[in-house]
C-alpha positions in Angstrom: 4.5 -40.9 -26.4 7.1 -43.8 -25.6 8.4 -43.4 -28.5 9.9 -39.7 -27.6 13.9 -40.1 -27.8 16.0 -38.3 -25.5 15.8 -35.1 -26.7 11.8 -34.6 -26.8 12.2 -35.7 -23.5 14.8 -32.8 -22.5 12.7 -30.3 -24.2 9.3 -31.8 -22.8 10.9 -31.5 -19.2 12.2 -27.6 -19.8 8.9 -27.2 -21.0 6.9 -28.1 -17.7 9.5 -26.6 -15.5 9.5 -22.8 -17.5 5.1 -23.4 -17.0 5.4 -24.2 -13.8 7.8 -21.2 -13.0 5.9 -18.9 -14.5 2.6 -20.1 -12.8 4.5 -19.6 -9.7 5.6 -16.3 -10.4 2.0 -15.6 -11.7 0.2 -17.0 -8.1 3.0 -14.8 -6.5 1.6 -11.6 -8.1 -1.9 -12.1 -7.2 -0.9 -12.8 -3.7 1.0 -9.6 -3.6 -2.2 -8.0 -4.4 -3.6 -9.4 -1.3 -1.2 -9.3 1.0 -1.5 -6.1 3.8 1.0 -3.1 2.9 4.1 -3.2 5.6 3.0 -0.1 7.6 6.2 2.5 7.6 6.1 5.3 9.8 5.3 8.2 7.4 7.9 11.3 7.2 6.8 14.5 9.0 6.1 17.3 6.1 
């Protein structure tokens, strides 16, 4: 592994940071699920 050059390195770097975004995205999804609806006052019909 020390003997990546700089360029394994670049792409091992995007790598963990596009993984870790979408895992963020992903935990921000489930949360949504969770998370109370805002309460709107409903339009009278």
């Amino acid at each position: 592994m020390l003997a990546f050059g700089v360029l394994e390195w670049t792409f091992l770097t995007l790598l963990v940071l596009l993984v870790g975004a979408a895992g963020v995205f992903a935990l921000f999804l489930v949360l949504q699920l969770f998370r109370n609806p805002t309460s709107r006052p409903r339009a009278p019909r």
